[in-house]
C-alpha positions, 0 to 999 in steps of 0.5 A: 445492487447493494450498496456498502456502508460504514461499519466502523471507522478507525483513526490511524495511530501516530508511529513516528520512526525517527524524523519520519512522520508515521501514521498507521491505521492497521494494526491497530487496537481495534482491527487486527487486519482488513482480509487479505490487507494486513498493514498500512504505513502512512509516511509524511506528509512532510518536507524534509530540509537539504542534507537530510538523512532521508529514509531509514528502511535499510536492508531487510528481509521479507517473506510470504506476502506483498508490498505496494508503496505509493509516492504522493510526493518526493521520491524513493529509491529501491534495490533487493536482492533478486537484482531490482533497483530504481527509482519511482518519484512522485505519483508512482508506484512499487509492487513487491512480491516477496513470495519466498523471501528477498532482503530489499531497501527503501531508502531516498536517493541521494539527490533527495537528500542533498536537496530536501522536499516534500515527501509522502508515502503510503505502504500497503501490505497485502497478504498471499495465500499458501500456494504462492508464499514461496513463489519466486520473488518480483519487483515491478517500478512504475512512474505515473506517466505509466499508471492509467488516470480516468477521469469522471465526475469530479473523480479521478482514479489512478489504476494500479491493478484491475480493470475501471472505467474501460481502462486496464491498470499498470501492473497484473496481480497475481491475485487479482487485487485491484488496487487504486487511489482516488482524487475527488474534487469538491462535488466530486463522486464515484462508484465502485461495484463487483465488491459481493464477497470481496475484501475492500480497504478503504484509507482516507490520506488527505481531505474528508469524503462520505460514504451513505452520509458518513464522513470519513475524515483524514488519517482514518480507515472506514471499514465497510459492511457486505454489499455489492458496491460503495459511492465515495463523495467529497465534499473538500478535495479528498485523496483516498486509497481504495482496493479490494481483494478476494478473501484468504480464509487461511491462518495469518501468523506474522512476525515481524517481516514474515507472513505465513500461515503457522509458527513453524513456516515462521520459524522457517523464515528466520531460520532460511534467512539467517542462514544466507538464502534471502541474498542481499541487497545493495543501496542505490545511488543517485 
């Protein structure tokens, strides 16, 4: 078995929008996409103070491609166009397909704004290929009593998608995405294998861990080399986003919040969506 190393580390970009605290690491100035991963917003962390004005992601479209969004802390409230709404609080997850277009909010509820706390958030983009950028829309919400935490080694891994350690994640992608973050402890270590031709992306969001020696500090996404598996130590409590994908070796032409594989399909999207067919979406109380 082949471990995977560090081909290149790239810190992640300070983007704040508003009052919101955001790092991004990809895109960035020297990687464009990871494979099938093509954006991370790292919202917080943060503590927003009571009355607050909360999120500011309001309605808006997309199209061809999914979103997955991590609740470290605080919560956020969801609603879309094809009748979706909930809210997911600390420790949960959302996976948004947006396949042929929907118009959806992510906002705070307005509990969180009048109250305040802490909030951090991590949104994932993940590409789909042709044959399913029009698919029909879907939304599954899930809390953390719902997502599956295996413990080993000084690990734990909360499964969103795929199959560890005996256990089978929350949600079923559609791709075959497997998809998870990773506590580590101090001393802590855990191994990942059947990465021989996948996509992996790999985001330290807090603490430092290592990887064949190489420390991977906070805020920094380590892209690795071929291989068929890669060990993660830590030797500080880390918290660190982990997923790998079969790759898509098609054209990536995006623009704004559409992902499709030509200018024209792009066109299209705008077109589609200024025309009414993406619907639209209610804000959620609460």
């Amino acid at each position: 078995m082949t471990e995977r190393t560090i081909s290149r580390l790239h810190q992640a970009r300070r983007d704040d929008i508003g009052d919101l605290v955001t790092r991004r690491p990809v895109p960035g100035p020297s990687v464009e996409h990871v494979g099938a991963f093509l954006f991370l917003n790292h919202h917080g962390p943060q503590v927003y103070p009571s009355n607050n004005r909360g999120l500011p992601f309001g309605p808006h479209p997309h199209r061809g491609f999914e979103t997955v969004t991590f609740i470290l802390e605080g919560e956020l409230a969801h609603t879309d166009s094809a009748g979706n709404e909930s809210v997911i609080r600390e420790g949960g997850v959302q996976w948004m397909t947006a396949g042929r277009g929907l118009v959806h909010a992510e906002i705070s509820p307005d509990s969180f704004k009048r109250a305040g706390g802490p909030m951090e958030i991590l949104q994932l983009w993940v590409n789909l290929p042709a044959r399913l950028k029009m698919c029909p829309p879907r939304y599954v919400g899930v809390q953390a009593d719902a997502i599956p935490a295996v413990r080993s080694a000084g690990a734990t891994v909360h499964l969103v998608s795929g199959d560890w350690g005996g256990e089978q994640g929350a949600i079923e992608s559609l791709t075959g995405v497997f998809m998870t973050w990773v506590e580590l402890a101090e001393g802590g270590s855990v191994t990942f294998d059947g990465l021989r031709g996948r996509d992996v992306f790999l985001y330290g969001a807090r603490g430092a861990f290592e990887v064949a020696g190489i420390r991977v500090p906070q805020f920094t996404l380590a892209e690795l080399g071929e291989g068929d598996a890669v060990t993660l130590t830590a030797s500080e409590p880390a918290l660190l986003l982990f997923s790998h994908a079969e790759p898509i070796p098609e054209p990536i032409v995006s623009h704004g919040p559409f992902v499709m594989n030509s200018v024209e399909e792009i066109r299209q999207a705008f077109a589609d969506y200024q025309a009414g067919m993406f619907g639209t979406a209610e804000i959620v109380k609460g």
